[in-house]
N, C-alpha and C positions, 0 to 999 in steps of 0.2 A: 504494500500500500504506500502511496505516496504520503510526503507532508503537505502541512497544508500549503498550499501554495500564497505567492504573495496578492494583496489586494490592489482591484483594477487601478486605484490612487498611486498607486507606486508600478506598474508594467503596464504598459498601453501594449492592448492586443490588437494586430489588425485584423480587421472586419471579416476577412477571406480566413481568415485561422480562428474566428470566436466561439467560442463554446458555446458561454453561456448566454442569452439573449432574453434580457427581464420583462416582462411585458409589467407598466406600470397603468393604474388607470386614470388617464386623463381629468376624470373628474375631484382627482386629491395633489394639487397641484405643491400642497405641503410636502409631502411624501417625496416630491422630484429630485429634492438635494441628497437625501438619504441612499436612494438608488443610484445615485451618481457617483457617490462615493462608497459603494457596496463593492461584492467582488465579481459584481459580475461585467462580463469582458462586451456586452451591450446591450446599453438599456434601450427599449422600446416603450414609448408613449405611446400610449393608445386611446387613438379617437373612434373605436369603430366598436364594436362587441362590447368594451368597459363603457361607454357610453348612450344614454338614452338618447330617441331621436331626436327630444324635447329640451335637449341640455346641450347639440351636437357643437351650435354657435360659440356657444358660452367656454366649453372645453377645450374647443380649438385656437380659442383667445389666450386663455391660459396658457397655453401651451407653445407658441408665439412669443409670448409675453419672454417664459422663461428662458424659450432660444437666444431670445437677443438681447438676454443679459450677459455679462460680458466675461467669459470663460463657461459657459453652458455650452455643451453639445449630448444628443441623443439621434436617436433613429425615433420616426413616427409610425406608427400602424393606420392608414388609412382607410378609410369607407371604399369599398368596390366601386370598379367602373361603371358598373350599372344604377349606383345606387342615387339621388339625389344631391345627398352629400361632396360626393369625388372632386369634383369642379371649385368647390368653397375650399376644400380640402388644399388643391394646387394651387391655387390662385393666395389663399392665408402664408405656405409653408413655402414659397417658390424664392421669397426674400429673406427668410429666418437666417440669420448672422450660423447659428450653431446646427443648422441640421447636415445629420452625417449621411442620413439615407432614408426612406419609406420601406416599410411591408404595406406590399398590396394585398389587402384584405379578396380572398373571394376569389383569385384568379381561375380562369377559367379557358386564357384562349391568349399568345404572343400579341394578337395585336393590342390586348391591352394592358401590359407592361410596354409596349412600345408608345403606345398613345400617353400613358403616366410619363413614361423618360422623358417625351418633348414637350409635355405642358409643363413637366420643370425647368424648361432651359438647359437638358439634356445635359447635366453636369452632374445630377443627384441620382447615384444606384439606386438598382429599384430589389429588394427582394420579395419575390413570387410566392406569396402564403396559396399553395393549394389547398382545397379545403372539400372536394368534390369528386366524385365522380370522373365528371365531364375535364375539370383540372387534370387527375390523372392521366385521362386518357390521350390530353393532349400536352402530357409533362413536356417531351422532347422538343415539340411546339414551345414554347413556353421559356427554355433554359436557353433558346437558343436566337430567342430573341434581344432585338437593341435594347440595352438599358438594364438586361438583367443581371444581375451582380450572385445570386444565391437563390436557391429554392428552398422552402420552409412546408412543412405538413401541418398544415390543419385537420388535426387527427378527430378531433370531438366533432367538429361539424361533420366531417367526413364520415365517421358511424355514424351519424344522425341522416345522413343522405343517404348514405346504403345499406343499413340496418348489420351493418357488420359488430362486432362484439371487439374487445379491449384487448383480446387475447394476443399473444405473440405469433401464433400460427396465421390467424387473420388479417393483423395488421403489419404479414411478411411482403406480400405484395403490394402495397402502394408504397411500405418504404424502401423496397426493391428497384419500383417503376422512379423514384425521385434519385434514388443512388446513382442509376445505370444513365436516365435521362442529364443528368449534373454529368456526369464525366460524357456524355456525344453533346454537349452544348458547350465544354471546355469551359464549365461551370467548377469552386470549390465543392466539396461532400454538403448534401443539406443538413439543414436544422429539422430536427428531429420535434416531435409536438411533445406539449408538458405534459407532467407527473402530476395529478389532483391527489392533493392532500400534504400534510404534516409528517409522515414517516419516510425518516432517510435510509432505511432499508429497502424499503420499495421505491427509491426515487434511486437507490446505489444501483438494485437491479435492473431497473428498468432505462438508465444511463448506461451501463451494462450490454443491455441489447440496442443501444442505440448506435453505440461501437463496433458490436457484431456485424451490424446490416450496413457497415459502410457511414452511415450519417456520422459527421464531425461538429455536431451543432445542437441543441435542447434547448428550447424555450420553457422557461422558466416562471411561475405563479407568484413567487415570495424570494425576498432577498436571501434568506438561511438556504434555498436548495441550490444558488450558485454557487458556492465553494465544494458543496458535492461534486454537481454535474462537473465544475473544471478539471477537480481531481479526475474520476472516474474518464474524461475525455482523452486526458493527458496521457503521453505514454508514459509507463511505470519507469521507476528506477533499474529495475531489472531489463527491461528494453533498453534501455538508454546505453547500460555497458554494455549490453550485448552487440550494440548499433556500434558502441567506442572500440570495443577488439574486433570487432569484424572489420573496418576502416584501419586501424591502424595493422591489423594483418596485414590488410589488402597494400596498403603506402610499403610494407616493408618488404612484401616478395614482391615491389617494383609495378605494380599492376597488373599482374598477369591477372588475365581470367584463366582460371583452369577446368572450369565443367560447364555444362548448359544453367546448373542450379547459380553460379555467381552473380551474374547480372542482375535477376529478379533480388537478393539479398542486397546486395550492393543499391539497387531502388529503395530499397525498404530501409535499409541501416543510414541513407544521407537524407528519407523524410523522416526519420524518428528523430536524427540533431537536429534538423528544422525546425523540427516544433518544439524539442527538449530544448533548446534554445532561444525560441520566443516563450515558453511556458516557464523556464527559469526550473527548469528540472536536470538534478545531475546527477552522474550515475554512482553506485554505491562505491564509500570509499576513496572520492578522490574530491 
């Protein structure tokens, strides 16, 4: 097991390597400083789901408000392209001094994470919250369009749309389809959907399987389950030396490759110092 790792206030992770991804709700604009300086690697404001339709204005002001105060940045969760909202949405966040990115709520279809990229001035990543069916089905659609930066599962909506169950057997293939879709769109690994509730045994295992299936990402309910999910995301101490004598092998017999298995190790052992390296993880003993 790893230690705790250090807090996002002291290691800036970038966006493409984040684990953890907080969704906060828009509507407790007290709460924003706390999550900013929690451990999670990024925080998401959310206008869209934490928010009622009748407060959408109000939330979104707040939230504005606190971008363009001066050392504030977040990601925001926007209202769907389809929805009324989207357009108030672009048009409020397109000037915010601190915004680092959108999740589009609802994605459904590339051309609208395209349509989101150029109604921000095409300069703001967009990450792709599937959350559907119809999402899934057009992942590769989707990852491979302008403006997409990451793909994210919207796991709860998505059982609700296909009456699929929480199980890890069921919910193998959509996060199959967002894995394989994220590497033919030359996308990083997606964000993986949150863990409901208060126990860090089933939020250790279920970060757990979010590693298995490829996802490098979890979106997050509550400040306490970021420093789970980072650890569990992070490669172990035990990886890391394995990564450190496999390369320093490899530097000392000159670079030979000597079998067909080398190559594939050699991939594996220089992304595990990548991340052991942005994650601030070292290997045992040194």
């Amino acid at each position: 097991m790893n230690a705790p790792l250090p807090a996002s206030t002291t290691r800036e992770i970038a966006p493409e390597l984040a684990r953890s991804w907080l969704l906060v709700a828009a509507t407790r604009p007290e709460t924003f400083d706390d999550a900013a300086a929690s451990h999670a690697d990024a925080v998401v404001l959310d206008i869209e789901d934490a928010v009622d339709a009748s407060h959408k204005d109000e939330a979104r002001e707040d939230v504005i408000r606190w971008l363009n105060t001066e050392g504030n940045s977040a990601w925001v969760r926007i209202n769907d392209a389809t929805s009324d909202h989207w357009s108030a949405d672009l048009e409020g966040l397109r000037s915010a001094a601190g915004l680092k990115g959108v999740m589009l709520a609802k994605t459904e279809f590339g051309s609208q994470v395209e349509d989101t990229f150029n109604r921000l001035g095409a300069r703001v990543p967009v990450v792709a919250l599937v959350e559907s069916a119809i999402g899934i089905e057009n992942a590769t659609e989707i990852a491979r369009a302008k403006g997409a930066f990451r793909l994210a599962f919207g796991s709860g909506d998505f059982r609700r749309d296909t009456g699929m169950s929480a199980d890890r057997e069921a919910m193998a293939y959509p996060r199959a389809r967002l894995v394989i879709s994220s590497r033919a769109g030359g996308l990083p690994g997606p964000i993986d959907g949150p863990t409901v509730g208060s126990s860090h045994p089933i939020l250790r295992e279920q970060s757990a399987i979010t590693v298995s299936m490829g996802m490098t990402g979890k979106l997050c309910l509550q400040t306490d389950q970021t420093p789970v999910v980072n650890e569990v995301i992070s490669p172990t101490r035990t990886d890391v030396e394995w990564a450190y004598e496999f390369l320093e092998d490899f530097d000392a017999r000159g670079r030979i490759v000597r079998d067909g298995s080398d190559l594939p190790r050699l991939g594996r052992a220089r992304k595990i110092m990548q991340l052991a390296e942005a994650f601030g993880v070292t290997p045992n003993g040194r």
